[in-house]
C-alpha positions as CSV (number, residue, x, y, z in Angstrom):
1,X,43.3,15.0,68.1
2,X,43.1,11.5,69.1
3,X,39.1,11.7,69.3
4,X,39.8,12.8,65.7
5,X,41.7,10.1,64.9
6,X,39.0,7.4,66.3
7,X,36.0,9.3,64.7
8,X,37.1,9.5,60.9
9,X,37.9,5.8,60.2
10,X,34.2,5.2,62.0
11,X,32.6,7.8,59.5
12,X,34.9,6.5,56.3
13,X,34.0,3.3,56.9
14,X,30.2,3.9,57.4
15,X,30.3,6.2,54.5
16,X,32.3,3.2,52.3
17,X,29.7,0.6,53.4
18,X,27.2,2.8,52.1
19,X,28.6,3.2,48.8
20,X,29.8,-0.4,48.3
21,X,26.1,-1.3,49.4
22,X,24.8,1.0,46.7
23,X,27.0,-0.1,44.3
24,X,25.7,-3.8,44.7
25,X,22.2,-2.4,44.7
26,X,22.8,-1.0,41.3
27,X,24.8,-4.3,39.8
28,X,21.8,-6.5,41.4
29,X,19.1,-4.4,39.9
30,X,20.7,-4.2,36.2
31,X,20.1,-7.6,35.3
32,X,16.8,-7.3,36.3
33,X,15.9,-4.2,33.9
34,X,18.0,-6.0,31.1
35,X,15.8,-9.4,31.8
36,X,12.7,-7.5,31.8
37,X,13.3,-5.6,28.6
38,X,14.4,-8.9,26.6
39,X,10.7,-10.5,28.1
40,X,9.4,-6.9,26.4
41,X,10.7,-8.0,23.3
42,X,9.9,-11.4,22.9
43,X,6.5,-10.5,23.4
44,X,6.0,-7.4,21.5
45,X,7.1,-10.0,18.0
46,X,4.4,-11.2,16.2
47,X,3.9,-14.7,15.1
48,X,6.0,-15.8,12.7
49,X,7.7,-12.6,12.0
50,X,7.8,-11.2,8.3
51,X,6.1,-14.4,6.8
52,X,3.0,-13.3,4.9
53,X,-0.1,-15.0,6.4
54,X,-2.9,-15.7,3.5
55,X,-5.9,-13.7,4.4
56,X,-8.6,-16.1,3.4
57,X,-7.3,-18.6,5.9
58,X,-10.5,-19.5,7.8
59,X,-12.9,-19.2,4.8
60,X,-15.1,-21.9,4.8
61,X,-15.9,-22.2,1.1
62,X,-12.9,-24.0,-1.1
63,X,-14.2,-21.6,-3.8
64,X,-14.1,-18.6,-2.0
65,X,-10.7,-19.4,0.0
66,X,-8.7,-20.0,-3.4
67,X,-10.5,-17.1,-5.6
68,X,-12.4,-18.5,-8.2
69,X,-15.4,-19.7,-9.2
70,X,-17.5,-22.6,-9.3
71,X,-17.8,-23.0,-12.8
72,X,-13.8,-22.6,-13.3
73,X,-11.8,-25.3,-14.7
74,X,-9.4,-27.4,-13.9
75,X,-6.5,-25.5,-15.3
76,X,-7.7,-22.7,-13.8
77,X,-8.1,-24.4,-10.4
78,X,-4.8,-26.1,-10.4
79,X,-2.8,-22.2,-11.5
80,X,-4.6,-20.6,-8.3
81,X,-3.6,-23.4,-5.9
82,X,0.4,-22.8,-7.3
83,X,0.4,-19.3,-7.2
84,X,-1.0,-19.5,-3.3
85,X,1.3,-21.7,-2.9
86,X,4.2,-19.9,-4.0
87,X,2.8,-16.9,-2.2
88,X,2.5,-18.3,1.3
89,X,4.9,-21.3,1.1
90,X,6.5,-20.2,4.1
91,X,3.8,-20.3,6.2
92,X,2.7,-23.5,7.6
93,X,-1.0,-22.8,8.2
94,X,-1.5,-20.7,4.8
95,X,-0.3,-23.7,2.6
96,X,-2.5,-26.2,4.8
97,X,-5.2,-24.2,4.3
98,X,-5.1,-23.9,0.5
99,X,-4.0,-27.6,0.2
100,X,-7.4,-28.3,2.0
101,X,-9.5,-26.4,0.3
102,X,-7.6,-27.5,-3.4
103,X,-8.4,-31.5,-2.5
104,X,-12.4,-30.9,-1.7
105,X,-12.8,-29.0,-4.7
106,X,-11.3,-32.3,-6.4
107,X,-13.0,-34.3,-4.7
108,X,-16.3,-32.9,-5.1
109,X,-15.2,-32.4,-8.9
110,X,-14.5,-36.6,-8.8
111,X,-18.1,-37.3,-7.5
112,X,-20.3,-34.8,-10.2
113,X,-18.1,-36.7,-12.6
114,X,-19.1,-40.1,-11.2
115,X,-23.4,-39.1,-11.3
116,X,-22.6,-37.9,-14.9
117,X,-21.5,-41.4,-16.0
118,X,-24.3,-42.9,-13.4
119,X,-26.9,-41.0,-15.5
120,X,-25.6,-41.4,-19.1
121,X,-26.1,-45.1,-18.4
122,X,-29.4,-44.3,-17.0
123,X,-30.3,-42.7,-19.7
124,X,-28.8,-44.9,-22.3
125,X,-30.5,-47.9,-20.9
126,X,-34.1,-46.1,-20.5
127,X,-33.7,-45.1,-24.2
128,X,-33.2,-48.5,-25.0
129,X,-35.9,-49.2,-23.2
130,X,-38.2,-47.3,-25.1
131,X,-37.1,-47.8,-28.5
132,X,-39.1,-49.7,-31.2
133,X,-39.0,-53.9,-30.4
134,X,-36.9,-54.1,-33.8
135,X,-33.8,-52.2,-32.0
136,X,-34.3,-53.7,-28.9
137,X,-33.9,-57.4,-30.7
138,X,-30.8,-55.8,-32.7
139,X,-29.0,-54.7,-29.4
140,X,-29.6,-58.2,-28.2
141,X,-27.1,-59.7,-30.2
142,X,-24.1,-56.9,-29.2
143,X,-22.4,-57.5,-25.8
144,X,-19.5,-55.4,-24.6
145,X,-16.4,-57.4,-23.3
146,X,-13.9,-57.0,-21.3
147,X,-10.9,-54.8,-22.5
148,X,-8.6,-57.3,-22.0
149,X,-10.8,-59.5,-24.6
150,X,-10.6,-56.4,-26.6
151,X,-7.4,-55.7,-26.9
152,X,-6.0,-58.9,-27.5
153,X,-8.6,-59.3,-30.5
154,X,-7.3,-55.8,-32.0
155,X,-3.4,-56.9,-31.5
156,X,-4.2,-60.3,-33.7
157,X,-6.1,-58.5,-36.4
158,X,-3.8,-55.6,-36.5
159,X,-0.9,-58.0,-36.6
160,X,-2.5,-59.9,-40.0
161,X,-3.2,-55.7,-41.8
162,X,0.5,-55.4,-40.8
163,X,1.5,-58.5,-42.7
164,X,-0.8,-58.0,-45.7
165,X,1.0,-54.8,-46.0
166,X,4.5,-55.9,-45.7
167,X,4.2,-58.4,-47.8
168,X,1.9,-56.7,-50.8
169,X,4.6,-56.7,-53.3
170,X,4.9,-60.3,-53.2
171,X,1.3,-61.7,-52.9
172,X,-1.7,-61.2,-52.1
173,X,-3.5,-61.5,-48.6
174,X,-5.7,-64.0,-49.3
175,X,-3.2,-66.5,-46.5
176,X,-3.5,-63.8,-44.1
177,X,-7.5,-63.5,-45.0
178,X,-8.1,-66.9,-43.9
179,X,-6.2,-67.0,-41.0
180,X,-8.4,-64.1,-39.8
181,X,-11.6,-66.0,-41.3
182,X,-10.5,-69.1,-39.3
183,X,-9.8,-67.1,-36.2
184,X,-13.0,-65.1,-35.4
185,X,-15.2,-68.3,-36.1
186,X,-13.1,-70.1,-33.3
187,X,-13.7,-67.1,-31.3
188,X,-17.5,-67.0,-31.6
189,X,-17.5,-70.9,-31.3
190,X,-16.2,-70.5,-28.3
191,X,-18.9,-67.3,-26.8
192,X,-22.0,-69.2,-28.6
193,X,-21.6,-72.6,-28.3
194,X,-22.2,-73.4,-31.8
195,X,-20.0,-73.7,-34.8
196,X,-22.9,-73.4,-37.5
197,X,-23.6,-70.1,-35.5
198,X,-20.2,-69.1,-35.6
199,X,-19.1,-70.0,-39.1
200,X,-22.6,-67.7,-40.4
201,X,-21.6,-64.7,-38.3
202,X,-17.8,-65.0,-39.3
203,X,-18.6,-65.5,-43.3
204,X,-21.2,-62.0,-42.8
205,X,-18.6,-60.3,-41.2
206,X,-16.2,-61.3,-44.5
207,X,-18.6,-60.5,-47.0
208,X,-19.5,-57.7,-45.5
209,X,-15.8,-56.1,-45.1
210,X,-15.7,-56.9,-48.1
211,X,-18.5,-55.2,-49.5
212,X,-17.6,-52.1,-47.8
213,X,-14.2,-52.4,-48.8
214,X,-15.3,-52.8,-52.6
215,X,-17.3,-49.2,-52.5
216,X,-15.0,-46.9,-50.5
217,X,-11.3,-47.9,-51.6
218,X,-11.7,-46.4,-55.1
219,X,-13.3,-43.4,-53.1
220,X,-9.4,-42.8,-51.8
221,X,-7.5,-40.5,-53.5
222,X,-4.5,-42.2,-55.2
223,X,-1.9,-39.5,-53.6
224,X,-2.5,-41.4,-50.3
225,X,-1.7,-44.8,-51.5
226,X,1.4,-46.8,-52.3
227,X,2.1,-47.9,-55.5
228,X,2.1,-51.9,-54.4
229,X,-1.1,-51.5,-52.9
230,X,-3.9,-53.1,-54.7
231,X,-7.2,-53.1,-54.5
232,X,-7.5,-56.8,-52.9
233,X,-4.8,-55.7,-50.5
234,X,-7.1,-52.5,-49.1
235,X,-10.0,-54.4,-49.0
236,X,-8.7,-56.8,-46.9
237,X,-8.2,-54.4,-44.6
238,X,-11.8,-53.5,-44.1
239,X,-12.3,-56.9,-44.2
240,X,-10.1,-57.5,-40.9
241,X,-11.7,-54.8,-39.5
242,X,-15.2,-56.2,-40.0
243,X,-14.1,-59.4,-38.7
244,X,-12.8,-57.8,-35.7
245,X,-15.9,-56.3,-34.9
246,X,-18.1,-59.5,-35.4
247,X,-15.7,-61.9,-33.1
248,X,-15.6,-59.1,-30.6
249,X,-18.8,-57.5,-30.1
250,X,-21.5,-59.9,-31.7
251,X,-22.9,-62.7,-30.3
């Protein structure tokens, strides 16, 4: 009995052990499986989840990679690159890609614009070249200016049509005529370096306005004009605008 006694709390106590040492066995090795499933599953996603990746991402043509031609326009051009755009927004790589692709085609669109100007003055000036001695001494005396030159010329002769016509139920513009007269002579005094020069390209450019003006206002139909506005008050206008012309681009 006593023998008994002494064996069982040996074998309970081996027998716990054993069981308390499985049990930690099996709380030591959980984590592990749970670690090693989570690993699984950051793996096994794909990159960048649900976000649709554009498919034409690594095409080297900017044509190709945005779907259209190379004779499309520019409207056509700019409503591909937006509806990419909006397609694959949320991918970082997709709206690099069509970005890229959208500036070379502008780019490239920028320079074939650039040769086309560089050869219409090529052209221009070898058809000058050529042309009969007669045109060649007639384009001598045209220059182009600046547009500064330009515009501030227009604003002063458009300023003295705007007067004539305001005040065309009170007088006549003969005032405003030879303020205009007096102001493209000092203009071409001061390109040519001669007032006798000057004063005989200013007084053509008059008679000439008016000469022009004389044949075409009676060509307008009357529906289109005021009742105060004469026939010296519309040819003035032509006249202005002849005047213009000769203190601008004559010389």
């Amino acid at each position: 009995m006593a023998a008994t006694l002494i064996l069982k709390p040996t074998l309970s106590s081996a027998f716990l052990g054993q069981k308390l040492s499985s049990r930690g066995n099996s709380k030591r090795s959980e984590p592990s499986r749970l670690f090693s499933k989570g690993t699984n599953c950051a793996t096994d996603t794909a990159y960048g989840g649900n976000v649709p990746k554009f498919s034409r991402l690594n095409v080297w043509d900017p044509y190709k990679r945005l779907g259209i031609s190379r004779d499309a326009s520019e409207e056509e051009v700019w409503s591909s690159r937006n509806f990419l755009l909006n397609q694959y927004a949320n991918h970082e790589r997709s709206a690099e890609s069509i970005e890229a692709a959208f500036e070379k085609i502008l780019m490239k669109s920028f320079i074939n614009r650039k040769k086309t100007k560089i050869n219409l003055k090529t052209r221009l000036k070898k058809q000058v070249e050529e042309s009969p001695p007669w045109v060649q001494n007639l384009l001598s005396f045209v220059e182009l200016p600046p547009p500064v030159i330009i515009l501030r010329r227009l604003f002063l002769f458009g300023f003295m049509a705007c007067w004539s016509v305001m005040n065309s139920a009170e007088a006549g513009p003969a005032f405003q005529v030879a303020i205009s007269f007096g102001a493209c002579v000092y203009f071409l005094n001061d390109k040519t370096k001669s007032l006798g020069r000057a004063a005989l390209i200013g007084f053509g450019g008059l008679v000439a306005g008016w000469f022009c003006g004389s044949l075409l206002v009676p060509m307008i139909p009357s529906y289109l004009l005021q009742p105060t506005w004469s026939l010296e008050l519309l040819t003035s206008l032509f006249i202005y605008v002849s005047l213009f012309l000769s203190c601008t681009f004559l010389k």
